[in-house]
C-alpha positions in Angstrom: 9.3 -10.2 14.3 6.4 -8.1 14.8 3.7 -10.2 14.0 3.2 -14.2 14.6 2.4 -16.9 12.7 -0.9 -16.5 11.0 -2.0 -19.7 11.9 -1.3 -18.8 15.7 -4.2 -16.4 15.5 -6.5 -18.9 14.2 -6.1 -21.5 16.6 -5.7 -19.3 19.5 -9.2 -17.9 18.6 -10.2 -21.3 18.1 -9.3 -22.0 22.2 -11.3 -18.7 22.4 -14.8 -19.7 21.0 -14.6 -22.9 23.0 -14.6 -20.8 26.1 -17.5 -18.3 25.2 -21.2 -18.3 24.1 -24.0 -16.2 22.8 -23.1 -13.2 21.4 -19.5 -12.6 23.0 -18.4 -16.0 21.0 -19.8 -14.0 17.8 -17.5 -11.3 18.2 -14.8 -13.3 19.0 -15.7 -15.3 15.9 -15.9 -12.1 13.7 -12.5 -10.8 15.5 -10.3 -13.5 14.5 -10.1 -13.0 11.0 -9.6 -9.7 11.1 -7.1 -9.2 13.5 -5.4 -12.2 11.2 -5.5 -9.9 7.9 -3.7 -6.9 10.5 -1.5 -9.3 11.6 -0.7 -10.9 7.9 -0.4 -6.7 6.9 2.3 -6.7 9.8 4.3 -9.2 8.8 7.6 -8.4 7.0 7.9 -8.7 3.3 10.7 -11.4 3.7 9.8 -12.8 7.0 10.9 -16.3 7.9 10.6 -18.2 11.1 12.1 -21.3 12.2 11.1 -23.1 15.0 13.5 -26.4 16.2 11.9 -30.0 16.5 13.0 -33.5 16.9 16.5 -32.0 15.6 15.0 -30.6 12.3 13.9 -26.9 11.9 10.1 -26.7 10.8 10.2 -22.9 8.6 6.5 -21.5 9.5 6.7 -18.7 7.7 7.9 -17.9 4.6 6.0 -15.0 3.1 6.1 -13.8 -0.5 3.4 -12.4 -3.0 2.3 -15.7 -3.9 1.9 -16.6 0.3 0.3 -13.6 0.6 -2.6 -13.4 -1.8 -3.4 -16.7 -0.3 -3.2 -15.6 2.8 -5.8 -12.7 2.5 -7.9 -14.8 0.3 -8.1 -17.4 3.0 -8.6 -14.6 5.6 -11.7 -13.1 3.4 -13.0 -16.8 2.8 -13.1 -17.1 6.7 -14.4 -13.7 7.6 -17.4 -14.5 4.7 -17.6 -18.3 6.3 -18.1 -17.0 9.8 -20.6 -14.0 8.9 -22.4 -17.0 7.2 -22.2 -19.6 10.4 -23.7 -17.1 13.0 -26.8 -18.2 13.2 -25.8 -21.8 14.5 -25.5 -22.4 17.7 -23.0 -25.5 17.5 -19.5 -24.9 19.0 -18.0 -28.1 17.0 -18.5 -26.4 13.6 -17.0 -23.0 14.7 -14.2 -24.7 16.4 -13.2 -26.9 13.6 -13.7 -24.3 10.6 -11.5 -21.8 12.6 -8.8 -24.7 13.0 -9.3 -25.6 9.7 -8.6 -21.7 8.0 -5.8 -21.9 10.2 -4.1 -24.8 9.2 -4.6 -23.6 5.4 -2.6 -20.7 6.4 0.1 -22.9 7.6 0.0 -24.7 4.8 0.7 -21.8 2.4 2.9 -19.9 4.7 5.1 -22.9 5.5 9.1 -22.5 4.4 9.8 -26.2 4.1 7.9 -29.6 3.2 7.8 -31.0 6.4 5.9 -27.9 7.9 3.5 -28.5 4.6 3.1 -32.1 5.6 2.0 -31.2 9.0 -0.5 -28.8 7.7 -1.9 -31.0 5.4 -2.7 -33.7 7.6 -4.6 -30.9 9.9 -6.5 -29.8 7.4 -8.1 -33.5 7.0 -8.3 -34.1 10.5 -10.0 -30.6 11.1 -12.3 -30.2 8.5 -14.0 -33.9 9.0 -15.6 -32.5 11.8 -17.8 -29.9 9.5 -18.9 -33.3 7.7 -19.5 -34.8 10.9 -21.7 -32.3 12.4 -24.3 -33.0 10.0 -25.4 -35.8 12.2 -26.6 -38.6 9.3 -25.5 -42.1 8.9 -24.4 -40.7 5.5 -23.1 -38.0 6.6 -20.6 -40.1 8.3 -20.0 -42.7 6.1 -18.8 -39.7 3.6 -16.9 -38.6 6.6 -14.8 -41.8 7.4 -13.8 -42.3 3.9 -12.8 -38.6 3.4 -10.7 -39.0 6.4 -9.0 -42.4 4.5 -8.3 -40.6 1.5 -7.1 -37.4 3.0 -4.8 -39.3 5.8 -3.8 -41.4 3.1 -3.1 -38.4 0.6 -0.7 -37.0 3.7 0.8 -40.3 4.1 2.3 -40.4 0.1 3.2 -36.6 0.2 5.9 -37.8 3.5 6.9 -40.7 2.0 7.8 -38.3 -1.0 9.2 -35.7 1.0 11.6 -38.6 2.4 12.8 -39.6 -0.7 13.3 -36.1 -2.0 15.1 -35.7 1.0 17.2 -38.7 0.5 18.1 -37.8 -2.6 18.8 -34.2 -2.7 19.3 -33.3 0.9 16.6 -30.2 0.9 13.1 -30.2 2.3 12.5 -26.7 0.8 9.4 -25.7 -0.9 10.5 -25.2 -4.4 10.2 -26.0 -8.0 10.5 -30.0 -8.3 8.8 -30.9 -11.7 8.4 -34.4 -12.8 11.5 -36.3 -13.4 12.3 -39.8 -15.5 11.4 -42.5 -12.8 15.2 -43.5 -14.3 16.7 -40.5 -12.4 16.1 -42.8 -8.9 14.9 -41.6 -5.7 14.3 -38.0 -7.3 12.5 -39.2 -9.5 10.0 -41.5 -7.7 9.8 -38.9 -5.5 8.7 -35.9 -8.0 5.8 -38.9 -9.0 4.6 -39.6 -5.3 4.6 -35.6 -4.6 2.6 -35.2 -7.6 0.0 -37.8 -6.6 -0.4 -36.8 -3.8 -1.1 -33.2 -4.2 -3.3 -34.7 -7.0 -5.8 -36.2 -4.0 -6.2 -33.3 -2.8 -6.8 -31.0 -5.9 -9.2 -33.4 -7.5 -7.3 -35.3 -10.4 -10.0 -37.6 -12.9 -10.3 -40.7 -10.8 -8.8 -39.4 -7.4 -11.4 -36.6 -7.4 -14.3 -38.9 -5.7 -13.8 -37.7 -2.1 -14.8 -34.5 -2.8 -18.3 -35.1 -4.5 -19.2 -37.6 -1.6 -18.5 -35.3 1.1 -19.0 -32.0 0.5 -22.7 -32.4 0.2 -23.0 -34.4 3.5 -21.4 -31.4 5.2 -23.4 -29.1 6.8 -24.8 -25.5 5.3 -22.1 -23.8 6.7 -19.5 -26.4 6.7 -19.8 -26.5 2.9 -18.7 -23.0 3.0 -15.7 -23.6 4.6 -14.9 -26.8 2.4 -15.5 -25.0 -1.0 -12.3 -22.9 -0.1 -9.7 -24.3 1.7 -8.7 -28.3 0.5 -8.4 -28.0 -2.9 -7.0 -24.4 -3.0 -4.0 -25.8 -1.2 -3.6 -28.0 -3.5 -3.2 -25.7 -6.0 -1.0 -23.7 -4.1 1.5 -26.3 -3.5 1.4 -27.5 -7.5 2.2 -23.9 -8.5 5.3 -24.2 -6.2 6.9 -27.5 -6.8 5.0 -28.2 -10.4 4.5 -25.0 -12.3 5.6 -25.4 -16.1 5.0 -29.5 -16.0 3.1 -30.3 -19.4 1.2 -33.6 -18.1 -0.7 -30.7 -15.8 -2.1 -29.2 -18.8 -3.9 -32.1 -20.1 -4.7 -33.6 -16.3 -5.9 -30.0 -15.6 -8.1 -30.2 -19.4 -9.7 -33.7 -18.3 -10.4 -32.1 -15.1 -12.2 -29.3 -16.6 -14.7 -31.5 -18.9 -15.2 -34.3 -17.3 -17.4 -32.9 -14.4 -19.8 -31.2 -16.6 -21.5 -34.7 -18.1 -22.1 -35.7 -14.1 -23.1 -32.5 -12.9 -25.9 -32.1 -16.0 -27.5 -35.6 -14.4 -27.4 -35.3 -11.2 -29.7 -34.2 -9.1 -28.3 -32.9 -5.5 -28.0 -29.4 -6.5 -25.3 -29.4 -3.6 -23.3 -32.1 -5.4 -23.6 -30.2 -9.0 -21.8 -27.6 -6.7 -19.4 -30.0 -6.1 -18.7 -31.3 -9.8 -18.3 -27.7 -10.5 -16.1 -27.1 -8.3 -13.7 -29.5 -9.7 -14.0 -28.0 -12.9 -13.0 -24.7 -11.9 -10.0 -26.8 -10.7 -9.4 -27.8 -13.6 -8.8 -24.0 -15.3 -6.3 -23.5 -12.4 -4.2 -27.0 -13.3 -4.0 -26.0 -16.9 -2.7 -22.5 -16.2 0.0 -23.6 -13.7 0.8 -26.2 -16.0 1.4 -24.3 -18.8 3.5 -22.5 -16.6 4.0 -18.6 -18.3 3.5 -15.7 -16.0 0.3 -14.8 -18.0 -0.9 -18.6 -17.3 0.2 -18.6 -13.5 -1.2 -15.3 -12.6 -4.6 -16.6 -14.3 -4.3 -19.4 -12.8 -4.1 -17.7 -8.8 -6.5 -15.0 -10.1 -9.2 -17.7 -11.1 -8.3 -19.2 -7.7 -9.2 -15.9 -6.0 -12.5 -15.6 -7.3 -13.8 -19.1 -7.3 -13.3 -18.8 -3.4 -15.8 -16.1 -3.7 -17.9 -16.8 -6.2 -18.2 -21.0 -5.2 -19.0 -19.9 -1.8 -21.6 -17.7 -2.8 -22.8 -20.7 -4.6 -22.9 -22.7 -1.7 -24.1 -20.4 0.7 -27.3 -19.9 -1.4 -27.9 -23.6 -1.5 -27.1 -23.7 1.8 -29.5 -21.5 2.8 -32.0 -23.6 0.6 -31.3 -26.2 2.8 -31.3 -24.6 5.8 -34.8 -23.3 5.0 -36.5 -26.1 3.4 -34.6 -29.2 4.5 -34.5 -30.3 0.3 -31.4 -30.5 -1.6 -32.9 -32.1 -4.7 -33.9 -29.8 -7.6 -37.1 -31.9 -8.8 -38.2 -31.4 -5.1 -37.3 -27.5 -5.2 -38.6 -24.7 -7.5 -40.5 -21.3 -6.7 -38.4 -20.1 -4.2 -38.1 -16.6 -5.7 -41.3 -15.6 -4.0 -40.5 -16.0 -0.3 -36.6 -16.2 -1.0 -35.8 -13.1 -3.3 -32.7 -11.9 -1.9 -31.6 -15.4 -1.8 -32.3 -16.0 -5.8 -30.7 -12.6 -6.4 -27.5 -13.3 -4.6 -27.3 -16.4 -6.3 -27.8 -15.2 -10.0 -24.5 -13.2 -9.5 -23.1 -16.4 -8.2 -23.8 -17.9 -11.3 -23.5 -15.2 -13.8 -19.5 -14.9 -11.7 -18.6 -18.8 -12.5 -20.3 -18.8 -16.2 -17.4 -15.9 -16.8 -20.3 -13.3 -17.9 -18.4 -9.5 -18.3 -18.2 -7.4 -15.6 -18.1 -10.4 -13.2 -15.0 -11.8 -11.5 -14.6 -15.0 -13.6 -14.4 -12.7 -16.7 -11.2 -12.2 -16.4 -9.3 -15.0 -15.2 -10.1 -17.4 -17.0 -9.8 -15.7 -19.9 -6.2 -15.2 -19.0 -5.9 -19.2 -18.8 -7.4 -20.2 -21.9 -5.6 -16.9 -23.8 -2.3 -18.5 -22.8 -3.5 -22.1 -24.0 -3.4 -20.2 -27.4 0.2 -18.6 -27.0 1.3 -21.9 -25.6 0.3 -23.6 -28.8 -2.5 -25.7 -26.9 -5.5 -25.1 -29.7 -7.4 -28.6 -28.5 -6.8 -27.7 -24.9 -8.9 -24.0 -25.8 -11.3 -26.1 -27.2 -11.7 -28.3 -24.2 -11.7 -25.2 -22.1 -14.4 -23.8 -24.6 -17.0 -26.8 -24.4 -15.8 -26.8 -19.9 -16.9 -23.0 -19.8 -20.2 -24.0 -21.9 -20.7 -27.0 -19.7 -20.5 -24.8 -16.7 -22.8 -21.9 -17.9 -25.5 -25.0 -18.2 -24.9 -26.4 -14.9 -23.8 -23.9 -12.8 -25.0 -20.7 -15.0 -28.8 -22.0 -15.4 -29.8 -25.2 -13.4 -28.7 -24.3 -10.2 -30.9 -21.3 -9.9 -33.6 -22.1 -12.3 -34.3 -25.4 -10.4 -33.7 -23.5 -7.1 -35.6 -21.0 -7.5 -37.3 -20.4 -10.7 -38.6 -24.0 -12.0 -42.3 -25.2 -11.3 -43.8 -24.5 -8.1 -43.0 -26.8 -5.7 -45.6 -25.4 -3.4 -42.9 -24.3 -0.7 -43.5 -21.1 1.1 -39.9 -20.9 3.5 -38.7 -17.4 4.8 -36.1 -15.9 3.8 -32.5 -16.6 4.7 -31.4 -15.4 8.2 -30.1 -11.9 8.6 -26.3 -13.1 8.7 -26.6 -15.6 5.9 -28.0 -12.7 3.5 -25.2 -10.3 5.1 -22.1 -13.1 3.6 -24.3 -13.9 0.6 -24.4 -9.6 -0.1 -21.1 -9.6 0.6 -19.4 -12.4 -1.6 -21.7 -11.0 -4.2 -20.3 -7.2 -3.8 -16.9 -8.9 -4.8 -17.9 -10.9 -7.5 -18.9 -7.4 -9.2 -16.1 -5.2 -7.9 -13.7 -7.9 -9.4 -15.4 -8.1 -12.3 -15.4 -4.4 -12.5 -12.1 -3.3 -11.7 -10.2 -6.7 -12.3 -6.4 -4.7 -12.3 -6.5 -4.2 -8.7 -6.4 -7.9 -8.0 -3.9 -8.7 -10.6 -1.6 -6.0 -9.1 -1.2 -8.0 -6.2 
C-alpha cells in the first residue's frame, strides 16, 4: 500500500503541534490536512487494510466512493477549521480538533464494526476537550453530560455489534435494516444499532446533547463540532440503514421540530445548533427513502451543510470572539465595524435557506423531489414548512439580529485576518456549489 491510514496522518500531526509553537505549529497545523487529502488521492480505489488485535482483525480501511467523498469533505472541513483556529494560541484545542478529524476519518474509512466502534468512542472522548476549553462552569457541565451520552451512545452501538455478531457471525459494515424483534438476537440487534447511531445523529428526544454543548464550545471548537459527530452518524445510517421506512418519518420529525425552538430562543449560537439538526433531518429522510436519487441527495446535502453550517458558525464565532455576546437582543449593528463578517454570513444563510445558485439549492431539492416519487406527499410538505422554518431562523434572524437589528451601540473590529480568510473561503464554496452543482454529484 502506498499510502497509510488517513487517520495516521491526523494524529501523527496531532503529536506534531504538541511539540511546536508560534508560527512553525501553524504550518504544521495547515500541513496536515493537506498532505491527508494527497495521501487519501494516493490511496488505492479498493484498498483494504487489516491490522490483528486481541485475535480479531480490525479492517482500517476500506475505501469506496461513498468513504471517499467523506473523506475529502472531512479533509476540507479540517483545512477551513484550522485556517479559522490560528489566531488562538491554545495547544489543547488544536490538539483535540486534529484528533478529533482524525478519528472521523477512521470512522468512515473503517472495514468492520469493531473498527467503527473504536472510532466512535474517540470521537466523544476527543472532541469534549473543544467544550472544555471554554473554561465556564457551564461550559463544563455541558461537557460532562456530552461525554455520558456519547460514552453511552458507544456503549449500545458494541453491545449491538455483539449481538449481530452472535447471531450472524460478521462484523462487516454493511446493510443491516431493521428486523422483527421476533427474528431474535438479529433482530434486537438491528434496534440497539439503530439507537445508537440515532444519539449521535440527533433523533427527536435523543437530540439534547447537541444543543447543550455546542454552544458552550469555544469559537473555534464549534467549527469543528458542526462537522464531524453528526455527519458520522449519517455516514454509518446510509451503510447499515439505507432504504428503512421508520427513517423517513424520524428524519421528517427531525426536520420540523427544531424550527419552533430555534424561532424562541435567543443564543444565536444555539439557533445554530437547532438548525443544525434540522439539516439532519433532510439527510435521514433521503437515506431513508433509500433510491439512488434520495441517497446521493442525501450525501450531497451532507457536503454542503459542512460548509455552509461552518460558515454559520464561524461568523457567530467571530461575533463572539469580538464582542464576548452571543445573545441577539444584546447584539445588532455590527455591519458597520464588522462588514466582511455580515457579508460572509449572508451567503451562509442564503446557502442553508436553499436560495438558487447556492449550494443547498440543489441537494435538498434532490431529497424532497424523491419524497414525491417515493409517494411521500405529507413528508414534502413537512420538508416544505422545515425549509420555511429554516429560511426564518437561519435565513433572516441570524444575520439581522447579528448584524443588522437596532444598534446595540457596539463598535468591535473586524474579525482577525485568518477568521475572514476560512469565512471567504467556505463562502467561495457555498457559490461554486451552487453554481456548478454537477461536479459534486459526479463524485
Amino acid at each position: 500500500m502506498s499510502s497509510v491510514a488517513p487517520f495516521l496522518v491526523f494524529f501523527i500531526g496531532a503529536a506534531l503541534v504538541v511539540g511546536t509553537s508560534g508560527i512553525l505549529r501553524s504550518l504544521v497545523m495547515l500541513a496536515i490536512p493537506v498532505v491527508g487529502a494527497v495521501n487519501l488521492y494516493m490511496l488505492p480505489a479498493d484498498a483494504s487494510h487489516v491490522v490483528p488485535l486481541l485475535g480479531y482483525e480490525l479492517e482500517l480501511i476500506k475505501v469506496d466512493k461513498l468513504s471517499l467523498l467523506f473523506g475529502y469533505l472531512f479533509h476540507l472541513a479540517a483545512f477551513l477549521g484550522i485556517v479559522f483556529s490560528l489566531h488562538v494560541d491554545d495547544r489543547v484545542q488544536h490538539v483535540s480538533g486534529l484528533l478529533y478529524a482524525g478519528s472521523a476519518l477512521g470512522a468512515v474509512f473503517a472495514g468492520d464494526l469493531l473498527t467503527l466502534f473504536l472510532f466512535w468512542e474517540l470521537l466523544a472522548v476527543t472532541s469534549v476537550f473543544l467544550i472544555l476549553a471554554r473554561g465556564t462552569e457551564r461550559s463544563y457541565g455541558a461537557a460532562m453530560r456530552y461525554l455520558l451520552i456519547q460514552v453511552g451512545s458507544g456503549v449500545i452501538l458494541l453491545a449491538g455489534i455483539a449481538m449481530h455478531w452472535t447471531a450472524t457471525g460478521s462484523t462487516a459494515i454493511a446493510q443491516i435494516g431493521l428486523q422483527d424483534w421476533s427474528s431474535g438476537l438479529a433482530g434486537i440487534a438491528s434496534w440497539l444499532l439503530l439507537f445508537a447511531i440515532g444519539i449521535k445523529a440527533c433523533f427527536p428526544l435523543l437530540h439534547n446533547w447537541l444543543t447543550d454543548a455546542y454552544p458552550e464550545a469555544t469559537p473555534t471548537g464549534t467549527v469543528f463540532l458542526s462537522a464531524f459527530t453528526t455527519k458520522v452518524a449519517v455516514y454509518t445510517l446510509a451503510r447499515t440503514f439505507a432504504g428503512t421506512e421508520l427513517l423517513v418519518y424520524i428524519g421528517a420529525g427531525m426536520a420540523m421540530f427544531p424550527i419552533f425552538f430555534a424561532v424562541i430562543e435567543n443564543d444565536l449560537r444555539r439557533v445554530l445548533a437547532y438548525s443544525l439538526i434540522n439539516q439532519v433531518g433532510f439527510m435521514v429522510v433521503g437515506i431513508g427513502i433509500g433510491t439512488a436519487l434520495a441517497v446521493n441527495g442525501a450525501v450531497s446535502h451532507a457536503f454542503n451543510d459542512v460548509i455552509f453550517k461552518g460558515l454559520l458558525f464561524m461568523s457567530m464565532g467571530a461575533v463572539l470572539y469580538r464582542t464576548g455576546k452571543m445573545n441577539g437582543s444584546e447584539l445588532g449593528g455590527l455591519y458597520k465595524t464588522m462588514p466582511w463578517t455580515a457579508g460572509f454570513c449572508m451567503v451562509g444563510a442564503a446557502s442553508i435557506s436553499a436560495f438558487p445558485l447556492f449550494s443547498g439549492f440543489v441537494s435538498k431539492s434532490m431529497v424532497m423531489v424523491a419524497a414525491l416519487e417515493e409517494h411521500h406527499p405529507y413528508v414534502w410538505l413537512a420538508l416544505l414548512f422545515a425549509s420555511a422554518g429554516v429560511f426564518h431562523h437561519a435565513g433572516i434572524k441570524i444575520p439581522y439580529f447579528a448584524f443588522f437589528a437596532h444598534d446595540s451601540g457596539l463598535r468591535p473590529k473586524e474579525a482577525p485576518l485568518n477568521m475572514l480568510i476560512a469565512m471567504g473561503l467556505a463562502a467561495a464554496i457555498c457559490i461554486f456549489n451552487g453554481c456548478y452543482p454537477w461536479l459534486l454529484y459526479s463524485m
